[in-house]
MDTraj code that builds the backbone (N, CA, C; nanometers):
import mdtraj as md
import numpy as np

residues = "UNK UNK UNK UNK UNK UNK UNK UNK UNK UNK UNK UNK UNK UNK UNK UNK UNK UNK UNK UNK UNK UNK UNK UNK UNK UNK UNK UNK UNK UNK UNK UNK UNK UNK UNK UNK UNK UNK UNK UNK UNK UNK UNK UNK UNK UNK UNK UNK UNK UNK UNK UNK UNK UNK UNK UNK UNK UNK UNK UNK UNK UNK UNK UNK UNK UNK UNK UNK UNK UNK UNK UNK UNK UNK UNK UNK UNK UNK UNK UNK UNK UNK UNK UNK UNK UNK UNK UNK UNK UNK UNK UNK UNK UNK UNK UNK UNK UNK UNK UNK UNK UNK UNK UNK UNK UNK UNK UNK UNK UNK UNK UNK UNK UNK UNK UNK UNK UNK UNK UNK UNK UNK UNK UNK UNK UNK UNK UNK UNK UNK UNK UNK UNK UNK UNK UNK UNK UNK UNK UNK UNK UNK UNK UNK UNK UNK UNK UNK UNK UNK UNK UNK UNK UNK UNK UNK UNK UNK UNK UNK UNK UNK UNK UNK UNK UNK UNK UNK UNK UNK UNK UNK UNK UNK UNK UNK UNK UNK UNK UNK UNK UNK UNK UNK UNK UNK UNK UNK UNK UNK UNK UNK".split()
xyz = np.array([
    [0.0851, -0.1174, 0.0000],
    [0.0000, 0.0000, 0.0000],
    [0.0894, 0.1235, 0.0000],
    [0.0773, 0.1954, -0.0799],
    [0.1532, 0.3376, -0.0919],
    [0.1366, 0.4151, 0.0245],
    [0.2431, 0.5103, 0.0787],
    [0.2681, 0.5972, 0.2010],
    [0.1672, 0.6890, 0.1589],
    [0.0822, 0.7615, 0.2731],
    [0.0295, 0.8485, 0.2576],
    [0.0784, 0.9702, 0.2318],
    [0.0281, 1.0892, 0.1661],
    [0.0674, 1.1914, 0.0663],
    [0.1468, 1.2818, 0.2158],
    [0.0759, 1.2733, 0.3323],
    [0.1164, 1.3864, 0.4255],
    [0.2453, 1.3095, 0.4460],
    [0.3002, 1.2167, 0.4541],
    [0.4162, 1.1375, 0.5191],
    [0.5477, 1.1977, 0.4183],
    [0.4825, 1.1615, 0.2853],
    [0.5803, 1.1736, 0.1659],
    [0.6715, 1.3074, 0.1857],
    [0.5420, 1.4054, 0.1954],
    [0.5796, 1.5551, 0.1996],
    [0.6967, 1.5671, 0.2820],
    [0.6124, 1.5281, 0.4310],
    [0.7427, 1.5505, 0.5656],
    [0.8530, 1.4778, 0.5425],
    [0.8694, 1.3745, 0.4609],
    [1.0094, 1.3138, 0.4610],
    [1.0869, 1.3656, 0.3280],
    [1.0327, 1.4273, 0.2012],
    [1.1042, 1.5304, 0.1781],
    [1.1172, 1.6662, 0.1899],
    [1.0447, 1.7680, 0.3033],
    [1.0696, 1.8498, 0.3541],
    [1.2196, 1.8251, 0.4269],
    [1.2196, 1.7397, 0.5072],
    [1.3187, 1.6864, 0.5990],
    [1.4411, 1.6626, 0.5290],
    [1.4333, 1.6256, 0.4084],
    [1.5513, 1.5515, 0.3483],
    [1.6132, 1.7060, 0.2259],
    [1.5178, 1.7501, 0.2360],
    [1.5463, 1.8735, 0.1584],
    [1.6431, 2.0111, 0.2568],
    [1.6226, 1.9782, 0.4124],
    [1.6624, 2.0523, 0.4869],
    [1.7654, 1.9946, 0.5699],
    [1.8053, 1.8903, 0.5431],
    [1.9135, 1.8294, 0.5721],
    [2.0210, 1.8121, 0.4528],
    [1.9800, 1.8731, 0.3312],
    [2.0736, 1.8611, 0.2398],
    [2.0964, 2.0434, 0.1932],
    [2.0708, 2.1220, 0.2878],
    [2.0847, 2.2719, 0.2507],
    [1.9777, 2.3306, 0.1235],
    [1.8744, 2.2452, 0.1104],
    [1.7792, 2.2997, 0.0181],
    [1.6626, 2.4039, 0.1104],
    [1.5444, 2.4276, -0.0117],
    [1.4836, 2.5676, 0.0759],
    [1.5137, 2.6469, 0.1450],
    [1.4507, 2.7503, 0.1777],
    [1.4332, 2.8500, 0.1953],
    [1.5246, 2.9768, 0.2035],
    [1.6557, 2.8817, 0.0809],
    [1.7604, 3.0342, 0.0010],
    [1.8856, 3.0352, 0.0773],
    [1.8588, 2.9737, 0.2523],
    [1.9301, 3.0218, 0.3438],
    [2.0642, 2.9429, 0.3098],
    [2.2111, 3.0482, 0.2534],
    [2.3159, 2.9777, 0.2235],
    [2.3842, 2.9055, 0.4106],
    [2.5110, 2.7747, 0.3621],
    [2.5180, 2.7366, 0.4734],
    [2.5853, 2.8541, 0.6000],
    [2.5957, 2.8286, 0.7033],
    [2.6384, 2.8966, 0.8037],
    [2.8050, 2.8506, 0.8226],
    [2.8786, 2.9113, 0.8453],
    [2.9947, 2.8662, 0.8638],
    [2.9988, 2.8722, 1.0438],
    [3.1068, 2.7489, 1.0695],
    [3.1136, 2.7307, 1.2248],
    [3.1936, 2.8812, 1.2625],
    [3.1800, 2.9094, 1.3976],
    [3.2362, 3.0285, 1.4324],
    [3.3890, 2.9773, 1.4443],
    [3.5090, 3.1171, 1.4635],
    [3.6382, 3.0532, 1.4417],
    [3.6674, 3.0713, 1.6270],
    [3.7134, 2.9523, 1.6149],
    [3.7019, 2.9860, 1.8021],
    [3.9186, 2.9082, 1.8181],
    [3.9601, 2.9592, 1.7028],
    [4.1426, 2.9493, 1.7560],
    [4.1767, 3.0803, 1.7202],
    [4.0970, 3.1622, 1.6359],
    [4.2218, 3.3038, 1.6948],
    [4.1847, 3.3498, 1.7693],
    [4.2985, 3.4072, 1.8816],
    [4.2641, 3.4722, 2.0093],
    [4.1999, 3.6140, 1.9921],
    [4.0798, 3.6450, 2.0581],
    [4.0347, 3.7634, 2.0355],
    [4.0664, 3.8671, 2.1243],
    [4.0352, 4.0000, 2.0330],
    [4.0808, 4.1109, 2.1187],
    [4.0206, 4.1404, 2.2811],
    [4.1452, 4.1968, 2.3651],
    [4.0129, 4.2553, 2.4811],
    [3.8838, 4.2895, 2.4714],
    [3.7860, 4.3347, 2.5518],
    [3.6863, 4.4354, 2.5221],
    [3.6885, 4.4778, 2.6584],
    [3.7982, 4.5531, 2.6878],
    [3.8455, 4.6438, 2.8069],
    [3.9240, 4.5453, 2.9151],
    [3.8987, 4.6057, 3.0233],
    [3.9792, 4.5370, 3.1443],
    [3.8910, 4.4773, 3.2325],
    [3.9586, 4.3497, 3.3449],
    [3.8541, 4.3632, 3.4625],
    [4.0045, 4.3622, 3.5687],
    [3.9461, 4.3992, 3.6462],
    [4.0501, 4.3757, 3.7695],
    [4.0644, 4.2920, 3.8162],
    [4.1587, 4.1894, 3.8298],
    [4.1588, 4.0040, 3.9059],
    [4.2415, 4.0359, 4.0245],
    [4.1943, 4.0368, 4.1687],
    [4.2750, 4.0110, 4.2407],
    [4.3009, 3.8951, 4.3656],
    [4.3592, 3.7947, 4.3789],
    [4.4122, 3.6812, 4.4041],
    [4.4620, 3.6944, 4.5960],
    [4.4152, 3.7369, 4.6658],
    [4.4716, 3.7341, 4.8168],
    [4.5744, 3.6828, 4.8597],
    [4.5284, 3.5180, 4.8342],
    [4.6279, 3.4189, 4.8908],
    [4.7910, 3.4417, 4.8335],
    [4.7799, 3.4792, 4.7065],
    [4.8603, 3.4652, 4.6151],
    [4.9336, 3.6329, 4.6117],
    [4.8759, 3.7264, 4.6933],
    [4.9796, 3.8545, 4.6968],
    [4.9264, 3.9200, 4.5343],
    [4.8255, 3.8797, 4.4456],
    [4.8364, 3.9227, 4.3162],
    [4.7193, 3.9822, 4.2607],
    [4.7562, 4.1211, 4.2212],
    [4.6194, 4.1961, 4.1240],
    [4.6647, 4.2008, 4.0229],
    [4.5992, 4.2266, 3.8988],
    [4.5957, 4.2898, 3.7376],
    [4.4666, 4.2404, 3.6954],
    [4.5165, 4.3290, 3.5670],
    [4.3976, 4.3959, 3.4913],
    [4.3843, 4.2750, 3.3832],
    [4.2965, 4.1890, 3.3543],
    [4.2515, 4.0883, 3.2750],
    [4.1867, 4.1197, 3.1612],
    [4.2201, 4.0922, 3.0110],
    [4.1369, 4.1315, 2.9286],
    [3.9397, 4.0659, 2.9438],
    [3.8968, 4.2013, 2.9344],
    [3.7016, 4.1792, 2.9553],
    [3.7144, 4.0600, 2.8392],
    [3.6382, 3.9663, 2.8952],
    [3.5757, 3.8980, 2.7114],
    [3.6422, 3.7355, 2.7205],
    [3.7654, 3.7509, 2.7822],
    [3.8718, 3.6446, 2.7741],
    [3.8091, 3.5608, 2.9378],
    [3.8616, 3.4596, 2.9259],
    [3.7820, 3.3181, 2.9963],
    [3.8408, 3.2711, 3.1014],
    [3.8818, 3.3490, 3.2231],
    [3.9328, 3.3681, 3.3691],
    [3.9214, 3.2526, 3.4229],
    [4.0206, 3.1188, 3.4616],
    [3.9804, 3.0507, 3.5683],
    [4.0497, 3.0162, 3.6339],
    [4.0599, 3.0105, 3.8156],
    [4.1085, 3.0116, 3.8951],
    [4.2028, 2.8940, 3.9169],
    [4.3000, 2.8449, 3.9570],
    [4.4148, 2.7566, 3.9497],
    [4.4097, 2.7448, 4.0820],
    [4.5084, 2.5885, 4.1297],
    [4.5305, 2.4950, 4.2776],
    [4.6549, 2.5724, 4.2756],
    [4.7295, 2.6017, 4.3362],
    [4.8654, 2.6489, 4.3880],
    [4.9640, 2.5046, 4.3563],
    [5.0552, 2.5744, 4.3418],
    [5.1157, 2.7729, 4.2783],
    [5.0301, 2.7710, 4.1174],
    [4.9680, 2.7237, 4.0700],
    [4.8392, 2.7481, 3.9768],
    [4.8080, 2.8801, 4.0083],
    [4.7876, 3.0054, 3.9894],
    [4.6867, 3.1213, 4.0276],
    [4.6168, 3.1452, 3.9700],
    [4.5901, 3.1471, 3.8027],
    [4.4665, 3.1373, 3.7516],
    [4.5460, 3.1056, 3.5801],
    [4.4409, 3.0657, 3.5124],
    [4.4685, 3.0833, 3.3221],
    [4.3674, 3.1492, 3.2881],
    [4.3999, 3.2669, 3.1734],
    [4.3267, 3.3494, 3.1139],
    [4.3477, 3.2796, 2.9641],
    [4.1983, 3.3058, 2.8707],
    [4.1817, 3.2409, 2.7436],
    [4.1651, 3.2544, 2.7206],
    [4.1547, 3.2772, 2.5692],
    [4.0522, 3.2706, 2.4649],
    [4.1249, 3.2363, 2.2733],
    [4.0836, 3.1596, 2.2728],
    [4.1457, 3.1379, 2.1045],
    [4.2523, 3.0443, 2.2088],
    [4.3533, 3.0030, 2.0964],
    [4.4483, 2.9416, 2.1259],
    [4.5596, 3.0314, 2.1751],
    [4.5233, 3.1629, 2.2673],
    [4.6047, 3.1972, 2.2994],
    [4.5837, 3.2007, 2.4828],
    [4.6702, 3.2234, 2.5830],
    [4.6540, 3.1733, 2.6774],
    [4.7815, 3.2676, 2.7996],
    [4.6897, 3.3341, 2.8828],
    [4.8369, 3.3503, 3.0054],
    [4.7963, 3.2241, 3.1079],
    [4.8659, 3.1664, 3.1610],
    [4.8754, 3.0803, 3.3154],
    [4.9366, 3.2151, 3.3967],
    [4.9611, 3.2368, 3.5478],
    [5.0198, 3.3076, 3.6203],
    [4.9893, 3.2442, 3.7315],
    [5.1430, 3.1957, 3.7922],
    [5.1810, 3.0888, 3.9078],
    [5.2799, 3.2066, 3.9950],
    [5.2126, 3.1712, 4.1422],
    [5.3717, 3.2016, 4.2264],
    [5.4349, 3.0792, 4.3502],
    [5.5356, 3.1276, 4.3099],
    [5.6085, 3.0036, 4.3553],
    [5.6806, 3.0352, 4.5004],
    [5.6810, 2.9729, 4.6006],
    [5.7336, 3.0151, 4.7325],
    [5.9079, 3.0038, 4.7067],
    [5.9557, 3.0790, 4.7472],
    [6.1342, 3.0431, 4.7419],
    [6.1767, 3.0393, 4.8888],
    [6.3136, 2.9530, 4.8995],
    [6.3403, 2.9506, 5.0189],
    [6.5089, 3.0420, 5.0161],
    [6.5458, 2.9853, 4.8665],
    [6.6699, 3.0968, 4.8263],
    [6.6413, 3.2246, 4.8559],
    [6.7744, 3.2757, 4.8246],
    [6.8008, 3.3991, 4.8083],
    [6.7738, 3.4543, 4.6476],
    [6.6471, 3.4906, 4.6420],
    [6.6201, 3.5989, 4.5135],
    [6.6477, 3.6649, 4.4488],
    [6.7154, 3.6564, 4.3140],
    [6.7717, 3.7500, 4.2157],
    [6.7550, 3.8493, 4.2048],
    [6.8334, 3.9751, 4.2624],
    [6.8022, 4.0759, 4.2398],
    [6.9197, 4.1990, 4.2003],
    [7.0408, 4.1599, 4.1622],
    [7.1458, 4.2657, 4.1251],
    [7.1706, 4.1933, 3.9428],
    [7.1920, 4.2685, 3.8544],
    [7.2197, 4.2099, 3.7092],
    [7.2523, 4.1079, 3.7431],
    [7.3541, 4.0398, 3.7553],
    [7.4146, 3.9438, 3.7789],
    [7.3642, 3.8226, 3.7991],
    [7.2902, 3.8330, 3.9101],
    [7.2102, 3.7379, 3.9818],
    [7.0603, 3.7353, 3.8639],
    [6.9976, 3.8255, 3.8044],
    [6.8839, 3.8109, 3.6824],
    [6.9403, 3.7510, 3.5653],
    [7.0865, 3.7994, 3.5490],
    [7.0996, 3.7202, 3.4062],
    [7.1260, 3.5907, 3.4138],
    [7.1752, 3.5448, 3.5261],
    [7.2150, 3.4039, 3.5472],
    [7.0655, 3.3161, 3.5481],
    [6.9754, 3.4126, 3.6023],
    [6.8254, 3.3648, 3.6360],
    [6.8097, 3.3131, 3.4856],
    [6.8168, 3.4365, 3.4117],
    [6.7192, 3.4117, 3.2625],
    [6.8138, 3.2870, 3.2224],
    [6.9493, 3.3347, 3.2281],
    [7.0005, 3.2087, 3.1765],
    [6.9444, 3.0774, 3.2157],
    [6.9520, 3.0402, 3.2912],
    [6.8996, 2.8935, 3.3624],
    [6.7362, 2.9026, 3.3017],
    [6.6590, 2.9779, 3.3398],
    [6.5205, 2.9609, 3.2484],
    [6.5504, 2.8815, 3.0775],
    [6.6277, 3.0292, 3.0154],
    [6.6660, 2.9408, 2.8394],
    [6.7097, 2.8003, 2.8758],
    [6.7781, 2.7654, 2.9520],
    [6.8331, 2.6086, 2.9494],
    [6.7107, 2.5759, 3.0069],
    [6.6477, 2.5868, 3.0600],
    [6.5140, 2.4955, 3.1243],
    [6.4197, 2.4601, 2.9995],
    [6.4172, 2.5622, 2.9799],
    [6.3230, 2.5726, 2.8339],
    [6.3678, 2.4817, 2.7124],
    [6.4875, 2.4850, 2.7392],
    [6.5778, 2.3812, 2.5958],
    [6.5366, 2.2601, 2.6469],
    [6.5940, 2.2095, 2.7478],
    [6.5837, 2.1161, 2.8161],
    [6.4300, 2.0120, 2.7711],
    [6.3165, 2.0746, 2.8211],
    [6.1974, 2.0522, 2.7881],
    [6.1488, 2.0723, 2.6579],
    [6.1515, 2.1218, 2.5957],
    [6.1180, 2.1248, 2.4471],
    [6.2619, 2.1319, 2.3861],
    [6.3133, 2.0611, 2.3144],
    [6.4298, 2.1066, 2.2384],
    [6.4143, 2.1571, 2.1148],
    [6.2686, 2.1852, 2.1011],
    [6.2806, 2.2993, 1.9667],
    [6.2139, 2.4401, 2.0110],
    [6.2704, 2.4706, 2.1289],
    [6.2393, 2.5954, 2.1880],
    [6.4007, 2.6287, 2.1269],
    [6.3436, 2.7753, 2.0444],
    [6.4141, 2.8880, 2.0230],
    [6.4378, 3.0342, 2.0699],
    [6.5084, 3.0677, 2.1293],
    [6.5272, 3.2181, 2.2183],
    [6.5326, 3.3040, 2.0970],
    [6.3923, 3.4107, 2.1412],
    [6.4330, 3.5574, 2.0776],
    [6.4630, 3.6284, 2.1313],
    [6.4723, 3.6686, 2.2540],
    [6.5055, 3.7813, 2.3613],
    [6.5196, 3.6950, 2.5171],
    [6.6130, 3.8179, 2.5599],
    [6.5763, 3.7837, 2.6720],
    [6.6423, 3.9177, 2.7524],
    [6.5433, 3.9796, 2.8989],
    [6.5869, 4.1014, 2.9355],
    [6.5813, 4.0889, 3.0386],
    [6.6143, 4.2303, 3.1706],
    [6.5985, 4.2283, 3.2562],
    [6.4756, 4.3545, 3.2826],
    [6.3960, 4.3336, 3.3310],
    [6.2777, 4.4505, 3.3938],
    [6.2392, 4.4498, 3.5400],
    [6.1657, 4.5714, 3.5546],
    [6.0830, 4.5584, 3.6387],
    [5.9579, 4.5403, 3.6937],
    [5.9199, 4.4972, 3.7177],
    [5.7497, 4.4737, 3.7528],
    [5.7044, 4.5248, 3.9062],
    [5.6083, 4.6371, 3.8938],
    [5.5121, 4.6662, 4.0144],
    [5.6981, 4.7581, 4.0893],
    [5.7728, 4.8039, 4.0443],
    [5.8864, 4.8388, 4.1154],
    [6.0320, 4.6926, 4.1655],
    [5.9770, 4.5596, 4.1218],
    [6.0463, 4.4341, 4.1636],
    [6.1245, 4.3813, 4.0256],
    [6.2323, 4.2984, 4.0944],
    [6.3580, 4.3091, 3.9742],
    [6.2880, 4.1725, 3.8717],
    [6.3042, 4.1593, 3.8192],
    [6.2200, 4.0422, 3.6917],
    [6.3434, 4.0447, 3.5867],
    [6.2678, 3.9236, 3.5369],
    [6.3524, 3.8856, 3.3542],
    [6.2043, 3.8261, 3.2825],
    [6.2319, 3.8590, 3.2043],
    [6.1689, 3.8251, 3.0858],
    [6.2379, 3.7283, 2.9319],
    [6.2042, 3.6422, 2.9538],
    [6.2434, 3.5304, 2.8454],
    [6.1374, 3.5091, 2.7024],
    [6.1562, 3.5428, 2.5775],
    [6.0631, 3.5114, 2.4816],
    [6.1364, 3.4451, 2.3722],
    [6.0519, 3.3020, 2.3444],
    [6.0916, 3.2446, 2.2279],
    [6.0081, 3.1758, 2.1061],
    [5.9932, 3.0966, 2.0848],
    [5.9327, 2.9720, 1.9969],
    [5.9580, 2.8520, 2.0394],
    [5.8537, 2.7866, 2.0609],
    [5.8177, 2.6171, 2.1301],
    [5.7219, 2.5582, 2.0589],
    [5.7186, 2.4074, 2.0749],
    [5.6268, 2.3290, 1.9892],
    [5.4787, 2.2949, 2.1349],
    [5.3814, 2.3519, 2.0789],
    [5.3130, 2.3013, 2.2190],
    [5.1530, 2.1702, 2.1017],
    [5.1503, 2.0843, 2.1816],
    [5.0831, 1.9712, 2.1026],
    [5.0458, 1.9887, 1.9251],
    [5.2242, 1.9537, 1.8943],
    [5.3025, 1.9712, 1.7518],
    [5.2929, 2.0912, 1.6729],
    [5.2191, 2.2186, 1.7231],
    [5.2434, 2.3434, 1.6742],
    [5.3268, 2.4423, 1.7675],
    [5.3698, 2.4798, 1.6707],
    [5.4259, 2.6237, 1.6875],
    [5.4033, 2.7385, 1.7455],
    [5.4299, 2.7910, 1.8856],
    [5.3867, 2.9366, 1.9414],
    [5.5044, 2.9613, 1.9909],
    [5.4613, 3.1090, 2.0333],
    [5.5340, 3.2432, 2.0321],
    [5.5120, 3.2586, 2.2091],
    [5.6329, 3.2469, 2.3166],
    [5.6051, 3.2162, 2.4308],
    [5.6448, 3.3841, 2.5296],
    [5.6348, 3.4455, 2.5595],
    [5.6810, 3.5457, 2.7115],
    [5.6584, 3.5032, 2.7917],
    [5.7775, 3.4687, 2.9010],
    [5.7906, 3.3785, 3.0156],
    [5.8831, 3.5334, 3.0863],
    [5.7162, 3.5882, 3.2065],
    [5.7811, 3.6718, 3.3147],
    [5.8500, 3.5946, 3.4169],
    [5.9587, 3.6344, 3.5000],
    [5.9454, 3.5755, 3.5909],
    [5.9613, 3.7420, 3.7540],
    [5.9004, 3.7561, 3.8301],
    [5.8811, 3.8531, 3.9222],
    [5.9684, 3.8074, 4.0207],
    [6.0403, 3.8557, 4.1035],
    [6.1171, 3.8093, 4.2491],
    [6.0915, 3.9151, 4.3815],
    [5.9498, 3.8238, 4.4286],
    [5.9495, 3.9393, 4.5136],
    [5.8754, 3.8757, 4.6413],
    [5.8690, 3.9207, 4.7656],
    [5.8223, 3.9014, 4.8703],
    [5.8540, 3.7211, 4.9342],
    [5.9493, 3.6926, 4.8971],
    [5.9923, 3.5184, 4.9487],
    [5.9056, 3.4689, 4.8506],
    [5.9138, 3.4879, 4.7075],
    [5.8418, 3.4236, 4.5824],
    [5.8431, 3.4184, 4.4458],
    [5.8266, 3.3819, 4.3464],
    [5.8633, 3.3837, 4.2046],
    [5.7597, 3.4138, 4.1646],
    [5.7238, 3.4628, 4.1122],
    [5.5544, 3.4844, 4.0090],
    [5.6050, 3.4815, 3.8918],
    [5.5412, 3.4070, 3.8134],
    [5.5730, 3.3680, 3.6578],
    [5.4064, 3.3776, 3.5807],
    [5.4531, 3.4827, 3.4857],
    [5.3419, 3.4953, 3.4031],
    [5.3958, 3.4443, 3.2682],
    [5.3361, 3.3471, 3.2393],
    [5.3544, 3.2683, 3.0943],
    [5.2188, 3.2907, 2.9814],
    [5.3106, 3.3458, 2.8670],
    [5.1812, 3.4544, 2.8071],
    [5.2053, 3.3338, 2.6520],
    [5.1555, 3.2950, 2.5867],
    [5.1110, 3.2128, 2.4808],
    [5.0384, 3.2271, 2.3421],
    [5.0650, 3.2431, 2.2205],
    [5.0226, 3.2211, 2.1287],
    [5.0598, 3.2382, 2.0022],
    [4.9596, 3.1510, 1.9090],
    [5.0764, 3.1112, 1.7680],
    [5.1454, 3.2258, 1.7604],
    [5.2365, 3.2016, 1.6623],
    [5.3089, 3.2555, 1.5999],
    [5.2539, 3.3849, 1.5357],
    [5.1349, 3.3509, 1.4517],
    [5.0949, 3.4984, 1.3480],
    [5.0380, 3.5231, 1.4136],
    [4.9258, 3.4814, 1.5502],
    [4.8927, 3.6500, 1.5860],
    [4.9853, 3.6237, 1.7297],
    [5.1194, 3.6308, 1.7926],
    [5.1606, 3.6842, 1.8641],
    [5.1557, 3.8039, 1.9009],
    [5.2154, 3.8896, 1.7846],
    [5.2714, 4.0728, 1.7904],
    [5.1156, 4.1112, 1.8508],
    [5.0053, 4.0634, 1.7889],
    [4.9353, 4.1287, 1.7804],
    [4.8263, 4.1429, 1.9783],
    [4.8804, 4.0068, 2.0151],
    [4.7890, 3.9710, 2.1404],
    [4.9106, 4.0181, 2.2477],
    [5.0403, 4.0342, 2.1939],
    [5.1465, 4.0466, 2.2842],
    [5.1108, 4.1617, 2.3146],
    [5.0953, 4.2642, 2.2335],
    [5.0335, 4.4478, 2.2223],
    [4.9206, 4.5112, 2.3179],
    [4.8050, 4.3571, 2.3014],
    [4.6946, 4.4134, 2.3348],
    [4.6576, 4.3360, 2.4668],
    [4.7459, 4.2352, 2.4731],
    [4.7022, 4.1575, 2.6312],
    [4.8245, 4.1704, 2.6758],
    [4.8956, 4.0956, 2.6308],
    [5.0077, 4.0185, 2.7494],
    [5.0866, 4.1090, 2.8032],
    [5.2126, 4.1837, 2.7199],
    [5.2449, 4.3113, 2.7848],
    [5.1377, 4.4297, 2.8791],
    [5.0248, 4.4946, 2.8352],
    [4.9115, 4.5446, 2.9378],
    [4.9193, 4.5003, 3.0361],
    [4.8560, 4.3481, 3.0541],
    [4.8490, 4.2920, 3.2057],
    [5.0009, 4.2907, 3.3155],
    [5.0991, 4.2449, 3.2103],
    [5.2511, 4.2198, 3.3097],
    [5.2306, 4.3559, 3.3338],
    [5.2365, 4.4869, 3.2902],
    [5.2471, 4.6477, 3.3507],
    [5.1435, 4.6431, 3.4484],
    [5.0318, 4.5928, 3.4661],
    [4.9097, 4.6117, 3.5314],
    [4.9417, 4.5186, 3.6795],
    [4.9877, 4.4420, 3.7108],
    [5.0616, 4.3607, 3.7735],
    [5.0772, 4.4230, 3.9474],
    [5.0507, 4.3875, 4.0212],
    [5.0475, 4.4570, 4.1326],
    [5.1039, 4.3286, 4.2274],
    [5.1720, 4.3070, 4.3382],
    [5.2574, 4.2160, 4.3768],
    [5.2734, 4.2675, 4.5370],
    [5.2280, 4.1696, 4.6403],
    [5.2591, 4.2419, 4.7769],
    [5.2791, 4.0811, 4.8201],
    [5.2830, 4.0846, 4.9742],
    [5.2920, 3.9666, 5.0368],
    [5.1730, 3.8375, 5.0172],
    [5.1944, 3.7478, 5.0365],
    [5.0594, 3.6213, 5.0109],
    [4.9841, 3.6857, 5.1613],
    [4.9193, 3.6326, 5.1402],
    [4.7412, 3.6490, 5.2517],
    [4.6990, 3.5298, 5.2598],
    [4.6865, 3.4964, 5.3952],
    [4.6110, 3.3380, 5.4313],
    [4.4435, 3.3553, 5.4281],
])
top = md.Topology()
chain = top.add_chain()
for i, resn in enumerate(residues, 1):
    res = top.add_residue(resn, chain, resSeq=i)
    for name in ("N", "CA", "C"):
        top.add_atom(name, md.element.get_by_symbol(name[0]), res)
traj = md.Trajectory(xyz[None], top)
């Protein structure tokens, strides 16, 4: 016995709209959710336990970290972590003692990825505290990014802000996030 006429219809309505036919509407493309997007302003993150404020790009995907974890900021495949680390040493703080720091970072970094490549490496300050700054190229799950590895020495602690992303839009997220926040950076004693 032949399908009834209403059945026919609905199963090629259905089959017509599962193959991008009717009603004109061309397909939708998926949204692009790996390039990192711009701020849309600041928020203020501040961390107690951890001695730590700055300014977080609005928009980007804040979540709180287990210690020395302090939080990862996200969005796209680009990414800061920001950890502080308790020290029991004596803290780098005359040239000498920072460049030897950064040095030992580049070898850490070789060490663990051996296709980490150094483009810079400096000495700064952060919040008024002596720092280095290490930036290179690393393979992170078989691609290629563009890394700034802060490291802060201050109050019996290391704070390391590790700022992340590909290669082509580095310059561009380095500009508008990662450098901003390390200046924005505020650093006092931990709080129980």
């Amino acid at each position: 016995m032949p399908a009834p006429r209403t059945a026919l219809s609905v199963l090629a309505l259905g089959a017509s709209t599962l193959l991008g036919w009717g009603c004109g509407n061309e397909r939708t493309l998926p949204p692009d959710v790996k390039t990192p997007g711009p701020p849309l302003g600041s928020n203020t993150q501040s961390y107690d336990p951890a001695g730590l404020e700055f300014k977080a790009p609005a928009g980007w995907n804040v979540q709180p970290g287990e210690p020395p974890l302090v939080t990862t900021i996200a969005t796209g495949q680009a990414a800061v972590s920001i950890f502080r680390y308790p020290r029991t040493e004596p803290l780098p703080a005359t040239p000498t003692a920072l460049d030897a720091a950064a040095a030992a970072l580049v070898d850490a970094a070789r060490t663990r990825d051996p296709t980490f490549v150094e483009i810079k490496r400096a000495r700064l300050r952060v919040d008024g505290r002596p720092a280095v700054v290490v930036r290179g190229t690393e393979t992170v799950a078989g691609q290629p990014r563009t890394v700034r590895s802060t490291h802060v020495y201050a109050f019996g602690g290391e704070v390391v802000v590790d700022a992340i992303a590909p290669a082509e839009d580095f310059k561009r997220v380095d500009a508008e996030v990662f450098r901003p926040l390390v200046r924005s950076l505020r650093i006092r004693a931990p709080r129980p």
